[in-house]
N, C-alpha and C positions, 0 to 999 in steps of 0.2 A: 696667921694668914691661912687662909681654908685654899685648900687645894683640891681641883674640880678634875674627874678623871671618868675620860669616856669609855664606857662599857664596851661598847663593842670593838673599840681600840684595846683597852686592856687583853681581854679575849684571845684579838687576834695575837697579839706579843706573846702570852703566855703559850699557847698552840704552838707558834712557830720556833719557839726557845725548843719546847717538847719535841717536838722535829728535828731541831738542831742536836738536844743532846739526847740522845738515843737511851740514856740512863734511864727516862720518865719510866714509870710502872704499865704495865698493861693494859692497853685499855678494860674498862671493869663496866662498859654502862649497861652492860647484858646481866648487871647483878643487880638482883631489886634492895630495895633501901632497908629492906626489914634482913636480910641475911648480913649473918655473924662476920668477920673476916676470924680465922681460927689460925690460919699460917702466912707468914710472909719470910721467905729467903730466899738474900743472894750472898755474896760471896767476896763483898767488898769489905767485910771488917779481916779479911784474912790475907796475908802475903803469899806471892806465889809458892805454890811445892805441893807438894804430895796431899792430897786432902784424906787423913787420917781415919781411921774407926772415931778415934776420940772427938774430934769435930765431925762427923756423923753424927754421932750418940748427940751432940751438944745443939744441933741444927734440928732432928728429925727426933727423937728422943725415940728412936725404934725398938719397942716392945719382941721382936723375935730376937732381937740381938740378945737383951736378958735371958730371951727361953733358952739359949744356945745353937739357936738354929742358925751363927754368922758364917759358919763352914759353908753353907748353900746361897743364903739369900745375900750376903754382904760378902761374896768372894771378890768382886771386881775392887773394890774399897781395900782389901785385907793384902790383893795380889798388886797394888797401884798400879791400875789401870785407870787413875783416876788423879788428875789435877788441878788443883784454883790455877787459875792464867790468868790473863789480863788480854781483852778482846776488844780495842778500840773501838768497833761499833756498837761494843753495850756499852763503853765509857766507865770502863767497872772491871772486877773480874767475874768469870764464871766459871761453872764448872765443867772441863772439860776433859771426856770420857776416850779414849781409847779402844777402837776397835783392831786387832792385827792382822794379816791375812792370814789366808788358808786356815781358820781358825771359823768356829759355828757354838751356838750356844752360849749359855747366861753363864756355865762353868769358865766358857774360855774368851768369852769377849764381852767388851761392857762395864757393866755392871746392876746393880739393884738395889733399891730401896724401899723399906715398908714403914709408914708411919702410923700410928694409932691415931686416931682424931674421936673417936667416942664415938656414938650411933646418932645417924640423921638421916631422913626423909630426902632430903635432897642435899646436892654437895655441888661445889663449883670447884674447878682445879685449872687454873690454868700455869702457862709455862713460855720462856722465849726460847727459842730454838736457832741453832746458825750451821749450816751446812759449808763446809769450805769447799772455793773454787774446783778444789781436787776431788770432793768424796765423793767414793762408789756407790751409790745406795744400794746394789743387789736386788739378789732375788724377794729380802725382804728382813727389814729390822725394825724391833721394837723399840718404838720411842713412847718418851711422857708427855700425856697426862695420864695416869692410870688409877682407876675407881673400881674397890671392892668392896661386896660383902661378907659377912662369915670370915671367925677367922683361920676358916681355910675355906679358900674360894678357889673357883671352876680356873685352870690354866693346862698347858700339856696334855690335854685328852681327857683329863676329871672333868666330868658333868656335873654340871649344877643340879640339887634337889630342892633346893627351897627354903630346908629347912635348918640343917646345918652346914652344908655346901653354898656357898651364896657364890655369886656372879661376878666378873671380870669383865669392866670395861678400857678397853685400852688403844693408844693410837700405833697405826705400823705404816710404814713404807713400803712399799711393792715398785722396787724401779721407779722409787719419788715418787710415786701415787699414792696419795694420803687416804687413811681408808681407818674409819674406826671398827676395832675386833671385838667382838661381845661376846661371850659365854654366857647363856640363859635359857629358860626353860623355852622350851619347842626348837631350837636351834636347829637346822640342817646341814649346818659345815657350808653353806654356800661362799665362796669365796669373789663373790659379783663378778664374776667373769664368766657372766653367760653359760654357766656350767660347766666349764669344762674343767673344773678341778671341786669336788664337792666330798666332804669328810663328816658325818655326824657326829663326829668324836669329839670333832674340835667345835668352836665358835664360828659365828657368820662375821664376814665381813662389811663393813657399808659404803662404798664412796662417797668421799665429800666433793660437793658437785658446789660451781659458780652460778650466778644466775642465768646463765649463757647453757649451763647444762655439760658445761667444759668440765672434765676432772680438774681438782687440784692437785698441779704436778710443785713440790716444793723447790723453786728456784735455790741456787748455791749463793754463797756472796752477800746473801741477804741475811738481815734478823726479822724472825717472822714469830707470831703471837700467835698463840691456841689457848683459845678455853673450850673445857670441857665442862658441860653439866648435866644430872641424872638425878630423875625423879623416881622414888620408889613406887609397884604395883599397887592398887588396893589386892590383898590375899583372893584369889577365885576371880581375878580380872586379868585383862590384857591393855593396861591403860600408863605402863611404864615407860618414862620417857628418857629419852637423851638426843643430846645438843651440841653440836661442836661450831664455835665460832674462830674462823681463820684469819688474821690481820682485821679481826671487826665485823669481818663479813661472816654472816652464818651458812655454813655450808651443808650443814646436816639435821635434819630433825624428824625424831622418830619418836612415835606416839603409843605405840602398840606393843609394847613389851612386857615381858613377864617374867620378875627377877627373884620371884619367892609367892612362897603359898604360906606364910604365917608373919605377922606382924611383927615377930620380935627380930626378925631378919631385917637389920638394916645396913649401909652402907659406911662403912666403919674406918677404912683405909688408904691411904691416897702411895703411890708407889710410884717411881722410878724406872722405869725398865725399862734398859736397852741394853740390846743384845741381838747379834744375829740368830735367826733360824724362826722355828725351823729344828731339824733333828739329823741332817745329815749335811753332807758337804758340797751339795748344790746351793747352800746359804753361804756358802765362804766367799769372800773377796777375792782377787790377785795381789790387792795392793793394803799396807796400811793407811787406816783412817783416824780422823777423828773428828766426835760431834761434840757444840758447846752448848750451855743448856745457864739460864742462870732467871732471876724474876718468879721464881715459883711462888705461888698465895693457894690459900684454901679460905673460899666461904661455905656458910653451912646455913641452914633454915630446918630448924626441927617438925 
C-alpha cells in the first residue's frame, strides 16, 4: 500500500517537534552547501561531573595542551570550574562553566579552550548559550564563539602584525549587551560607546544591532543561538569580513577588515573563552555565577 504524505504537513510537524525539543542542532542555513562541517560537540555522551582535561583532550584534541601551555590556557578545566550538567531546555547536557565572585580574569574565573582546525579562508563557529534567571553579567565577560589566526594571535593588549601575530575574533557581554571584540590591523580600541572609553592596545568592539537598530541585550532563562563567521583579507586589502547571526537573525556584518598582510596567515583556531574582565576588579561580580554552553559545530570553506 503506497502511502501519500503531504509536504507541507510533513514540514510543519518536523519544525514544531524542533521547537518542542529544544535538543535540535543550531540553525545552520547561514552556511553555504559547499562548506566542510570540521566539528560537532555536546555533551550528551557523558554523565554528569566534573568535565576532565581527559574529556577535553578527547572533545577538542587541543594542540597547546601537548605544548604544555595547560598551566594558562586550560586552568578553568584543571581547577573544575567546569561541569557536564543536564539542562532541561537543551534536553541534553551541557557544559557548564562557573564564574565566582569577587574574582576577574581567565586565571580565576571561567575557563578556555583552543582547538586546532587546520588553516582556512573562512570559518563558521557557532554555539547555544543559556544565561540563568540569576546571572550577573557585569561590567563585562567573554563568551564563545571565538576565531583565530596565528598560532599566537592578538588578545590582552598584543597587536596584531599580520604576519605572525594573527587576529582574535571573539563575542563579550557588556551588561548583556552582545558586542563582538576583534583584534586586527588599523584597530582603535573603540569600545562603541561613543567614545567614551577608547584603548589602541586593545581590539574594537561592534554591536550587534536588530533590525529595529535596538542593541542585542541577551535575555536570562532563555537558550539562545550564535553563529559566528570570518572571511580572510585579500593581503594589501581592507575587504575582511565578519558576521554574527543571533537566534537566526543576523545582527552584524562587517565588510572592511584587515586581518593580515600575507597569505599564509590564516585562521586556524576556534576557542572557548570565558572569563571575566578585563584586568582589574571592576570586572568582578557580587555574586557567584554560572553560564551553560553546549551545541558547539565548526564549518570551514578553504
Amino acid at each position: 500500500m503506497k502511502i501519500k504524505i503531504n509536504f507541507r504537513v510533513s514540514v510543519v510537524v518536523v519544525l514544531a517537534l524542533c521547537l518542542l525539543a529544544t535538543s535540535c542542532a543550531i540553525n545552520t542555513a547561514m552556511v553555504p552547501s559547499q562548506a566542510k562541517k570540521k566539528m560537532f560537540i555536546n555533551f550528551n555522551n557523558y554523565s554528569p561531573g566534573w568535565y576532565t582535561p581527559e574529556k577535553m583532550e578527547k572533545d577538542w584534541n587541543p594542540l597547546r595542551l601537548k605544548n604544555g601551555d595547560e598551566i594558562i590556557d586550560f586552568k578553568g578545566v584543571i581547577n573544575n570550574r567546569v561541569l557536564v550538567a543536564e539542562n532541561k531546555v537543551f534536553s541534553g547536557n551541557v557544559l557548564r562553566v562557573f564564574l565566582p565572585k569577587d574574582k576577574f580574569s581567565p586565571e580565576e574565573t571561567g575557563m578556555q579552550i583552543y582547538s586546532d582546525i587546520g588553516g582556512y579562508e573562512e570559518v563558521y563557529f557557532g554555539t547555544s548559550v543559556y544565561l540563568p534567571a540569576d546571572f550577573e553579567c557585569g561590567r563585562e565577560i567573554k563568551i564563545p564563539p571565538g576565531i583565530y589566526s596565528g598560532k599566537t594571535f592578538a588578545s590582552g593588549g598584543r597587536l596584531v602584525d599580520g604576519i605572525d601575530i594573527g587576529s582574535s575574533v571573539r563575542a563579550v557581554l557588556q551588561n548583556c549587551q552582545a558586542k563582538s571584540y576583534i583584534y586586527h590591523l588599523n584597530q582603535n580600541g573603540d569600545n562603541d560607546d561613543g567614545g567614551r572609553y577608547r584603548n589602541q592596545k586593545y581590539g574594537d568592539k561592534f554591536s550587534w544591532k536588530l533590525k529595529n537598530d535596538q542593541s542585542v541585550i541577551v535575555s536570562k532563562g532563555v537558550k539562545h543561538e550564535i553563529m559566528f563567521y570570518v572571511k580572510m583579507n585579500t593581503p594589501g586589502e581592507k575587504n575582511g569580513i565578519h558576521k554574527v547571526w543571533y537566534d537566526g537573525r543576523l545582527v552584524l556584518s562587517l565588510s572592511n577588515l584587515e586581518f593580515r598582510k600575507v597569505s599564509t596567515l590564516q585562521f586556524d583556531t576556534v576557542g572557548v573563552e570565558i572569563f571575566r574582565g578585563g584586568n582589574n576588579q571592576s570586572y568582578s561580580t557580587s555574586s557567584d555565577n554560572t553560564i551553560d554552553f553546549s551545541d558547539f559545530m565548526v564549518y570551514v570553506v578553504q
